[in-house]
C-alpha positions as CSV (number, residue, x, y, z in Angstrom):
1,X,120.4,100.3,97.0
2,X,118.1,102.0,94.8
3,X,116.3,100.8,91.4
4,X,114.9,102.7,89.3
5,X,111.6,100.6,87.2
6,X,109.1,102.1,84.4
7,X,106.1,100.7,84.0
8,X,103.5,101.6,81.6
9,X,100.7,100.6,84.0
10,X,101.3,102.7,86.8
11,X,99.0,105.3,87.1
12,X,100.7,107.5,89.8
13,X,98.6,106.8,92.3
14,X,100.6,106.8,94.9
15,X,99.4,104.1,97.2
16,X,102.4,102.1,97.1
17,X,104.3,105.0,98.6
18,X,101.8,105.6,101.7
19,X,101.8,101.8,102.8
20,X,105.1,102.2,102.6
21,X,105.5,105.1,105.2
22,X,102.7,103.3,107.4
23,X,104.7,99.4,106.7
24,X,108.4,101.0,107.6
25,X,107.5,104.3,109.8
26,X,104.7,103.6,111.1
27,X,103.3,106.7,110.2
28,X,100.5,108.1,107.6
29,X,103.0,110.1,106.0
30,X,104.1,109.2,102.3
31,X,107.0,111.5,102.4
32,X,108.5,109.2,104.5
33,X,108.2,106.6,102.0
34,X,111.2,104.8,100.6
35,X,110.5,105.1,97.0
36,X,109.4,107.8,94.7
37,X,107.3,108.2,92.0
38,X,108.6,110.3,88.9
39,X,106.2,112.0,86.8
40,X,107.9,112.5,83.4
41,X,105.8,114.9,81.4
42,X,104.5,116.1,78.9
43,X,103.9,112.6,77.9
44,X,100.8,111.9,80.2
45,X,101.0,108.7,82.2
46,X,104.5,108.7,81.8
47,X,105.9,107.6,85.6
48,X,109.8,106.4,86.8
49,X,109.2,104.3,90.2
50,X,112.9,104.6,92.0
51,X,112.4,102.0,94.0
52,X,114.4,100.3,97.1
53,X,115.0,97.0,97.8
54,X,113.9,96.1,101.3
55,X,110.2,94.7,102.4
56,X,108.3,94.4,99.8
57,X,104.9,96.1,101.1
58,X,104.4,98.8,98.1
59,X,104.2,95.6,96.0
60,X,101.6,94.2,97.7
61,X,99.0,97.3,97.7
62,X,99.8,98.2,94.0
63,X,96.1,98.5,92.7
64,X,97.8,97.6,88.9
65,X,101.0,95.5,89.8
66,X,102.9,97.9,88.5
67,X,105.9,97.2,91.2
68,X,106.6,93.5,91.3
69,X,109.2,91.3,94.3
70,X,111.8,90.1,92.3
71,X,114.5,87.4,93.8
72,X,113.3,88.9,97.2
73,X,113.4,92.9,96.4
């Protein structure tokens, strides 16, 4: 199941999503990452994290906590 969060502290960096691919894949390769960051411009800094709900590890890494476990997801 997907989720979809905004966060006004993300920055886009895209760390989260690389852990990810290297955590589930085992491979340095974020676009097999199992979320997504969406940039939403014009507005700059504007980003949709779609989310799933499995391990956990893009939460970890986030440099600004801007992806958080919640009741285990």
């Amino acid at each position: 199941m997907e989720q979809m969060a905004i966060h006004t502290n993300c920055s886009g960096c895209s760390t989260c999503r690389l852990v990810c691919a290297i955590e589930n894949f085992m491979e340095v390769n974020s676009a097999k990452s199992l979320l997504n960051i969406e940039e939403r411009f014009p507005a700059p800094g504007d980003y949709h994290i779609h989310i799933c709900d499995h391990c956990g590890a893009c939460a970890e890494v986030c440099p600004v906590e801007a992806i958080q476990m919640v009741n285990g997801a």
